[in-house]
C-alpha positions as CSV (number, residue, x, y, z in Angstrom):
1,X,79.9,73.3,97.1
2,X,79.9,74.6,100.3
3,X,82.1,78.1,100.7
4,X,83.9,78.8,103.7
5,X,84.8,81.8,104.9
6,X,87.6,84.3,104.3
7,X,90.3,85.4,106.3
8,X,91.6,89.1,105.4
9,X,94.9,90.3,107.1
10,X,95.1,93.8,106.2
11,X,98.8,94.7,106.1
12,X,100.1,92.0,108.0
13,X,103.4,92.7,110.0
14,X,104.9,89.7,111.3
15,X,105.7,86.6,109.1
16,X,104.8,83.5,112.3
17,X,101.5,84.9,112.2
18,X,100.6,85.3,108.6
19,X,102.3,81.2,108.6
20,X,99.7,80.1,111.5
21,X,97.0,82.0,109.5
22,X,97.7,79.2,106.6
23,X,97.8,76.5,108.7
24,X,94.5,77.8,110.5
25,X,93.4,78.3,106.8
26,X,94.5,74.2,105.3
27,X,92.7,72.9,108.7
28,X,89.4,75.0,108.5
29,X,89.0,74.7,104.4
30,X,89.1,78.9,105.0
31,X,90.8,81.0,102.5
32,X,93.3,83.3,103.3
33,X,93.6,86.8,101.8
34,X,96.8,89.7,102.5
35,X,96.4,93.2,101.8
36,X,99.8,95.0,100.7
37,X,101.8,96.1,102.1
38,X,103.0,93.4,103.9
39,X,105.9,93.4,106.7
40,X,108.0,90.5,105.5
41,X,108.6,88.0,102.5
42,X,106.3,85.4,101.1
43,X,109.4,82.8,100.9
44,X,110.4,84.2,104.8
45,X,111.5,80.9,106.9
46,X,109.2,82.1,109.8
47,X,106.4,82.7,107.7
48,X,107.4,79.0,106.2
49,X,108.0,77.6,109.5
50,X,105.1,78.8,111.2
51,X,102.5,76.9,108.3
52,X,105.0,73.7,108.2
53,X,104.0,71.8,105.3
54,X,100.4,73.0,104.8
55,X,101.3,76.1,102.1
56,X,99.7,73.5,99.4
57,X,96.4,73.1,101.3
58,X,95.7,76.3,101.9
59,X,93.6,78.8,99.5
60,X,96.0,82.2,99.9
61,X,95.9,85.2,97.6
62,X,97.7,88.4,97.9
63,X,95.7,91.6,97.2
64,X,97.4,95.0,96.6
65,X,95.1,97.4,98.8
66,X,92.0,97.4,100.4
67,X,89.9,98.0,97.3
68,X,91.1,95.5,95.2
69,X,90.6,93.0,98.1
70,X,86.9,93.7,98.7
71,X,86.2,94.0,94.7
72,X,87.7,90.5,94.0
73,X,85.7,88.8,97.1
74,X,82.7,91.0,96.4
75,X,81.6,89.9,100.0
76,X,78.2,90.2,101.4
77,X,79.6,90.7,104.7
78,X,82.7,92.3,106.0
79,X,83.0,91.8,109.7
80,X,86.2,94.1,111.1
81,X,87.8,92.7,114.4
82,X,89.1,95.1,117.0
83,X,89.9,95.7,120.4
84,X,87.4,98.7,120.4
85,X,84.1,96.5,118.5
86,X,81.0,97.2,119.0
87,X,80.1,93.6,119.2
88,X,80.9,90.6,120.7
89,X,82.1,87.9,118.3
90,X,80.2,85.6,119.6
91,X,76.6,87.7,118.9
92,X,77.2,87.5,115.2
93,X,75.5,85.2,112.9
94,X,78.3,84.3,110.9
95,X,77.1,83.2,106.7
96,X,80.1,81.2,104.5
97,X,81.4,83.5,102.5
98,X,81.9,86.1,105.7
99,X,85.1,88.1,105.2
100,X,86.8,88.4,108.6
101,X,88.8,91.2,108.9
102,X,91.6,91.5,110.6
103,X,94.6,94.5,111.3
104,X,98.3,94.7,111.5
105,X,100.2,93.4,114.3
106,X,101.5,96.6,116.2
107,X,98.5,98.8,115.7
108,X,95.0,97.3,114.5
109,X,93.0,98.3,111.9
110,X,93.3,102.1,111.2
111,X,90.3,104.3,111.4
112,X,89.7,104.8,108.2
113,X,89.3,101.2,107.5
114,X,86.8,100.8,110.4
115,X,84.7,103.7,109.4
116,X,84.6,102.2,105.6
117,X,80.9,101.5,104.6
118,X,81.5,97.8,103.4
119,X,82.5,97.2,107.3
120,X,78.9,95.1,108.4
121,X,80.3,95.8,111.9
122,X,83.2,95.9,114.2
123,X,83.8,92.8,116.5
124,X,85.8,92.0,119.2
125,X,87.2,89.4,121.4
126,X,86.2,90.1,125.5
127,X,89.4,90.6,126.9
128,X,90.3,92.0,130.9
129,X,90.2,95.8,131.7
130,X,94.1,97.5,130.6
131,X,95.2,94.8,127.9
132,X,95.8,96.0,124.5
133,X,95.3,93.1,122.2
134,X,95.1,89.9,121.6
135,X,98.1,88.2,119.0
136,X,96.4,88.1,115.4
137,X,96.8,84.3,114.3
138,X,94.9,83.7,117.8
139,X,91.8,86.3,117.4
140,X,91.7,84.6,113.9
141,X,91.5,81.1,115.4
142,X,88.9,82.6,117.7
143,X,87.2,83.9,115.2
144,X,87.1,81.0,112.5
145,X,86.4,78.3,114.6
146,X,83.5,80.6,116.2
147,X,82.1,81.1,112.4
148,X,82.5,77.6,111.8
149,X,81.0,76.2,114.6
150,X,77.7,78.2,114.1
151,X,77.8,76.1,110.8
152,X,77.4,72.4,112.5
153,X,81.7,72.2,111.2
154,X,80.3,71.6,107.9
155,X,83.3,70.3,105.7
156,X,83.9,72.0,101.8
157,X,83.0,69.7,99.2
């Protein structure tokens, strides 16, 4: 079986963009992955509105912390995606089974998730000079088609 990668949004704030991270997850065969705490309700309409009717497609699991996220996926990689990376997204050779990394809404990832020694390295999306961020589903997108696309689209079996 081919394994695809996996999506990690570490305290994810806003429902719409946690539900267009499992829509982005049914369409790429990715799996999705939440870190506690999280800023809404699994059964939130936006959350369900935002993935419309592709909650059954998609591989989600919901992780208490950081730790127990990492020790369940036991990833090779962990590639941490913020506004301040070291590396461009698109210089990374991207292996299924990547974890992509990804903070809450308002703020990012916090420092002390960045600095943690299963980080591989921290990525970014190029952006102009004075903007803050990019919306999370989006860099996600960016991110997964990226990874995928270095993989020829490969399907799952």
């Amino acid at each position: 079986m081919v394994e695809m990668f996996r999506i990690l949004f570490f305290e994810p704030r806003i429902a719409g963009n946690t539900g267009a991270a499992i829509r982005l997850a049914a369409v790429t065969g990715a799996e999705l992955h939440l870190v506690e705490p999280l800023g809404f309700d699994l059964e939130e309409s936006k959350l369900r509105r935002a993935g419309l009717d592709y909650h059954d497609l998609a591989v989600m699991s919901v992780h208490a912390d950081l730790d127990a996220a990492l020790e369940a996926l036991a990833p090779a990689r962990v590639y941490a995606f913020t506004a301040g990376g070291d590396e461009l997204y698109t210089d990374v050779a991207y292996e299924p089974g990547d974890v992509l990394m990804f903070g809450p809404e308002p703020t990012g990832l916090p420092a002390e998730v960045l600095a943690d020694p299963r980080v591989t390295a921290r990525v970014r999306l190029p952006m102009l000079p004075g903007r803050r961020s990019m919306n999370l589903a989006n860099t996600a997108s960016v991110a997964v088609f990226e990874a995928w696309r270095q993989q020829g689209f490969r399907l799952p079996e």
